[in-house]
Each structure stands twice: as structure tokens, then as C-alpha cells.
MMTF fields as JSON, N, C-alpha, C and O atoms, coordinates in Angstrom:
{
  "mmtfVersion": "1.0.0",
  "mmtfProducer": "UNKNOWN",
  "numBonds": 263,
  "numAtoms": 264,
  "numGroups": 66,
  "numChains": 1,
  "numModels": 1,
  "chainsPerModel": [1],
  "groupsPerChain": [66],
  "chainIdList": ["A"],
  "bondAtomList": [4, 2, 8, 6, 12, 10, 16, 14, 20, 18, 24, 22, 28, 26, 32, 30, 36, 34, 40, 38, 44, 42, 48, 46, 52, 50, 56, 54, 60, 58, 64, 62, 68, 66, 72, 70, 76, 74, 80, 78, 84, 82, 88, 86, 92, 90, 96, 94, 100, 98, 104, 102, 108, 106, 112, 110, 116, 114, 120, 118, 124, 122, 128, 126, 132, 130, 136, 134, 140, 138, 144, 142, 148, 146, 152, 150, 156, 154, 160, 158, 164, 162, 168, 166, 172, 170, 176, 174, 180, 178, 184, 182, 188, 186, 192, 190, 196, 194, 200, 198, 204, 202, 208, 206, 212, 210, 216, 214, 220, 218, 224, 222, 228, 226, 232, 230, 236, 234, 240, 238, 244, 242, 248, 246, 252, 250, 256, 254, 260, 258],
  "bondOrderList": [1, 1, 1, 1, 1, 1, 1, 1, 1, 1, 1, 1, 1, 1, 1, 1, 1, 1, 1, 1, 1, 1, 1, 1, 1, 1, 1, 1, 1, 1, 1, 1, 1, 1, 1, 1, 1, 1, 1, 1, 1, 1, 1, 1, 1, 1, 1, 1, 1, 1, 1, 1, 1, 1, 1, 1, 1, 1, 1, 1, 1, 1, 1, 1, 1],
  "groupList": [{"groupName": "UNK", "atomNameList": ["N", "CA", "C", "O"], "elementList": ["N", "C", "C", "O"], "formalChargeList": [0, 0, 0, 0], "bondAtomList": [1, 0, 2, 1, 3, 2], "bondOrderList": [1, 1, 2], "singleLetterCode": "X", "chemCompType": "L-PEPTIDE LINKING"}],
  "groupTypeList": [0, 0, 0, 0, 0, 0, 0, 0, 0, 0, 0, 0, 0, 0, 0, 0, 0, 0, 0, 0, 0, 0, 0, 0, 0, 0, 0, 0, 0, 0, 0, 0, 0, 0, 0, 0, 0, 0, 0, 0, 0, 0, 0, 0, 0, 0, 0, 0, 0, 0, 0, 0, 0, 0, 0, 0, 0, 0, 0, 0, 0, 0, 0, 0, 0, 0],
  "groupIdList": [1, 2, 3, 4, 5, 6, 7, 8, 9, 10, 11, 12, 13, 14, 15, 16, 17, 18, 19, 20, 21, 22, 23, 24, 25, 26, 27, 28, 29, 30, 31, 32, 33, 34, 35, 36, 37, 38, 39, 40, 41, 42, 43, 44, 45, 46, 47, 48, 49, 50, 51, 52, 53, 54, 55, 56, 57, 58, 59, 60, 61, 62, 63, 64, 65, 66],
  "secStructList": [7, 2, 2, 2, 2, 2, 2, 2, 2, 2, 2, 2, 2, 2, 2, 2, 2, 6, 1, 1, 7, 3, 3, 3, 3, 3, 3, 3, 7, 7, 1, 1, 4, 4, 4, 7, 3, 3, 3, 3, 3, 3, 3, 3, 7, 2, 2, 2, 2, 2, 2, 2, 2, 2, 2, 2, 2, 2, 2, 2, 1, 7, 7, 7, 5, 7],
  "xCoordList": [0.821, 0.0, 0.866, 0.673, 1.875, 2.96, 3.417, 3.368, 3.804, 4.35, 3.6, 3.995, 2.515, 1.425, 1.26, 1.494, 0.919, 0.504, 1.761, 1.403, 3.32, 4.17, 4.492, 5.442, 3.44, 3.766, 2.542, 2.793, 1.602, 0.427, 1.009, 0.953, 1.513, 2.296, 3.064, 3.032, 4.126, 4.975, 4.364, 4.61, 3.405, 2.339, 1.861, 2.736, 1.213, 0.591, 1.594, 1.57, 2.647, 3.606, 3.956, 3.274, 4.851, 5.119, 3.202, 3.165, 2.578, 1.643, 1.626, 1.532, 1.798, 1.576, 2.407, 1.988, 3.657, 4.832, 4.967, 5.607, 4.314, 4.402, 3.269, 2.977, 1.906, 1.204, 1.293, 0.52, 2.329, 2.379, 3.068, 2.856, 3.692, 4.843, 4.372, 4.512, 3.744, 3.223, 3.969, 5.154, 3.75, 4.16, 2.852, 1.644, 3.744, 3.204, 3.286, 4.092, 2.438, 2.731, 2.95, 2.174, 3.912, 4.042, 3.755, 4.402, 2.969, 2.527, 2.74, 2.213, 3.683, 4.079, 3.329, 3.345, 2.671, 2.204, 2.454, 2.603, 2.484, 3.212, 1.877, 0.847, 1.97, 0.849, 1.465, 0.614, 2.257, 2.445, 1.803, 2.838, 1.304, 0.94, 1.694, 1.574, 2.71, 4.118, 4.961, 5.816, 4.744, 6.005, 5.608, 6.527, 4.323, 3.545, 4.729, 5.238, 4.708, 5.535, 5.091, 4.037, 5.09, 5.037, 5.805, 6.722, 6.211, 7.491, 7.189, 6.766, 7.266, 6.941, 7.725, 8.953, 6.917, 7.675, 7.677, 6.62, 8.364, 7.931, 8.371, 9.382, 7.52, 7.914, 8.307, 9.422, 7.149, 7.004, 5.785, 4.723, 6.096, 4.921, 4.237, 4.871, 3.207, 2.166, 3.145, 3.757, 3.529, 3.94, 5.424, 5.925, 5.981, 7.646, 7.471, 8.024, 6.543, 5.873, 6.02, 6.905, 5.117, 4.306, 5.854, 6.153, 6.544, 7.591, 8.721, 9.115, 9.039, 9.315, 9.135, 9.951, 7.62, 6.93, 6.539, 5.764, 7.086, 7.279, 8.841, 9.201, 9.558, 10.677, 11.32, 12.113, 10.355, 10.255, 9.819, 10.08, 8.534, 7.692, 8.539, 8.298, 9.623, 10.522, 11.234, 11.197, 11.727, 12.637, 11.852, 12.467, 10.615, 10.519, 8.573, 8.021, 8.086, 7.057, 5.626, 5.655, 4.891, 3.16, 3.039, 2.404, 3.653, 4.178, 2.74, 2.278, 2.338, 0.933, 1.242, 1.758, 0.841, 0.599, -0.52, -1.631, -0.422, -2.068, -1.937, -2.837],
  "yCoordList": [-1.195, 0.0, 1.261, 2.396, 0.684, 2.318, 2.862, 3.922, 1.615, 1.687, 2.628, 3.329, 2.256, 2.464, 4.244, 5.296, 4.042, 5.616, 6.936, 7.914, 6.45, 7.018, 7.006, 7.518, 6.256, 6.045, 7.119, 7.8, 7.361, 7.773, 9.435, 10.308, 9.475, 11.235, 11.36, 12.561, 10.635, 11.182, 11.568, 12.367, 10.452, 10.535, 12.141, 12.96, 12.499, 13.83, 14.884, 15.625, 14.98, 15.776, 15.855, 16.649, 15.133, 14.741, 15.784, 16.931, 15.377, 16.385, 17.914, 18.864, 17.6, 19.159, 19.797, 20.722, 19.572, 20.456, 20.358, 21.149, 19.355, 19.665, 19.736, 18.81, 20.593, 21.183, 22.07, 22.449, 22.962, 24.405, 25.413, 26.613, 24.746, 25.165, 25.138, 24.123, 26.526, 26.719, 27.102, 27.014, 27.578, 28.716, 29.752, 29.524, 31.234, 32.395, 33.292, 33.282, 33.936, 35.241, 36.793, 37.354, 37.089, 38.946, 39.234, 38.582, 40.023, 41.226, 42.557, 43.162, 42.987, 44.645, 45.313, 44.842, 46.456, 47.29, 48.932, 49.621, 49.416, 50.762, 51.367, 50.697, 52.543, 53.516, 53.28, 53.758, 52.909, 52.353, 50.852, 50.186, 50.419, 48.906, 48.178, 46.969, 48.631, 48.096, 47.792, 47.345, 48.146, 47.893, 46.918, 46.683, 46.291, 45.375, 43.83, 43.513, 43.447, 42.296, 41.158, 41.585, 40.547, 38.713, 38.419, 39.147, 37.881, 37.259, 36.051, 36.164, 34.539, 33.289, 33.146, 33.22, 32.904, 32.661, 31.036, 30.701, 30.07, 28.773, 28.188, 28.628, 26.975, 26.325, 27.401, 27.495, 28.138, 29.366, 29.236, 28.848, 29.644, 29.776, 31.058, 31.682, 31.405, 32.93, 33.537, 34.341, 33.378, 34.609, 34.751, 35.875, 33.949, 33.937, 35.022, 36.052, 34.212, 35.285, 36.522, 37.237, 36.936, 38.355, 39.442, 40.609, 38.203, 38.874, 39.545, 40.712, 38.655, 38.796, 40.059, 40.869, 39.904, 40.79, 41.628, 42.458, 41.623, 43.394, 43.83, 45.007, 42.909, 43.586, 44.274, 45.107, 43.272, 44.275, 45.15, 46.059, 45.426, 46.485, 47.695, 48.75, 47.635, 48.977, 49.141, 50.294, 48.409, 48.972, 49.257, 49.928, 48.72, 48.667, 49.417, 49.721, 49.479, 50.082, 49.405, 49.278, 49.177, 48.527, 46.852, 46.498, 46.354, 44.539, 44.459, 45.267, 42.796, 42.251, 40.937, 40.538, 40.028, 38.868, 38.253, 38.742, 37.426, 36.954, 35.193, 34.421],
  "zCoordList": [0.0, 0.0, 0.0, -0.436, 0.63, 0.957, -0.808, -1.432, -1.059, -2.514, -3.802, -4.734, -3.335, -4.474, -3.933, -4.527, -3.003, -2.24, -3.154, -3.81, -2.854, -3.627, -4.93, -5.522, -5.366, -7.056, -7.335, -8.33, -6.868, -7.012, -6.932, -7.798, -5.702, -5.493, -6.341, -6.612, -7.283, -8.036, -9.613, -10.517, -9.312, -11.065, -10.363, -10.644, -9.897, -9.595, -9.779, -10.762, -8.667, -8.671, -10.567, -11.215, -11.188, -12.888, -13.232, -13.679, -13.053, -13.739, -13.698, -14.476, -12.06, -11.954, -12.559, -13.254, -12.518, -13.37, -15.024, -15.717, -15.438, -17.011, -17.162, -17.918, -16.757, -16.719, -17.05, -17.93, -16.518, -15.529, -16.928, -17.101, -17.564, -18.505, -20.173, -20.856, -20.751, -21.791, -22.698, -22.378, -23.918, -24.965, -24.722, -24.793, -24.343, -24.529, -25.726, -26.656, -25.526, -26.886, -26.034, -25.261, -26.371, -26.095, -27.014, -27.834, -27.567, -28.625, -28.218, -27.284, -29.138, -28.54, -29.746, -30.884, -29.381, -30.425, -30.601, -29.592, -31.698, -31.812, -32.444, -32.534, -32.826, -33.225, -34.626, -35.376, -35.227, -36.736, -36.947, -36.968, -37.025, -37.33, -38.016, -37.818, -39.037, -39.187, -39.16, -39.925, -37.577, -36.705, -35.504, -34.72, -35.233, -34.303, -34.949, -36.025, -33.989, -33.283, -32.795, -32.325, -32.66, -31.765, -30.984, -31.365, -30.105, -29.232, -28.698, -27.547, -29.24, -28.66, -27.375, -27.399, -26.024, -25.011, -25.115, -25.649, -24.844, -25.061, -23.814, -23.266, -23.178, -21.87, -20.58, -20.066, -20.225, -19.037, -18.479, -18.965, -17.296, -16.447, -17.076, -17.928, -16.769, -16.936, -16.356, -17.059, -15.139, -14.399, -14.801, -14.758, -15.094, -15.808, -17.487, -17.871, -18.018, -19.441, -19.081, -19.551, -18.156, -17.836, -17.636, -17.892, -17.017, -16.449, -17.727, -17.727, -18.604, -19.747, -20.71, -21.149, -20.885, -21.65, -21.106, -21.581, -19.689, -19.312, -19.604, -19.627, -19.783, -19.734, -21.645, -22.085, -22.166, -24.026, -23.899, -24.687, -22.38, -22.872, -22.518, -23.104, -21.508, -20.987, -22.428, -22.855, -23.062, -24.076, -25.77, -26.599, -26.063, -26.985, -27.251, -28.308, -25.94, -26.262, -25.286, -24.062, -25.839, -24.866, -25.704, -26.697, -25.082, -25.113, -23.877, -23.071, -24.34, -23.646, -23.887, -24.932, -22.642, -23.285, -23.921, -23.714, -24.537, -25.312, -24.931, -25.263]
}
């Protein structure tokens, strides 16, 4: 029973973490529309993204994630 109990927590745990880990999009946009952008974040948390695509948005303009 012990065995099973820890096979059961590691199957969960293994989920939860490759769950957690997406591809994001930053979209930065300019008042030119010719100059609008994409930025694939790939294998990030939301909050690792967010973090990211704030840091295009200091240098390059109003970056969002989608």
C-alpha cells in the first residue's frame, strides 16, 4: 500500500509540473501597425511570461501577453 501511495504522489507531482509550462505570446504594439511584433515565449509559467513581456515592454514600447 505504501508503494502504491508514492507512485500515485509522483504521477501527480510529474503532472503538476508539465502542466504548468506553456508557450506564450508577447505582442508589442506601436501607433504604426508596421512595426507590431510577436514574441513566442515557449515552456514558461504565466507569471515567468508576464515577467518577460514586461521587460520588451521597458525597451521597446506597450508589449501584452495573449
Amino acid at each position: 500500500m505504501k508503494k502504491l501511495y508514492f507512485t500515485f504522489i509522483a504521477l501527480l507531482v510529474a503532472i503538476a509540473f508539465s502542466s504548468c509550462s506553456k508557450t506564450y505570446t508577447c505582442t508589442c504594439t506601436f501607433a504604426d501597425a508596421s512595426k507590431n511584433f510577436d514574441v513566442k515565449i515557449e515552456k514558461a509559467r504565466r507569471n515567468d511570461a508576464k515577467v518577460i513581456c514586461d521587460d520588451y515592454s521597458e525597451f521597446v514600447g506597450n508589449c501584452a501577453i495573449k
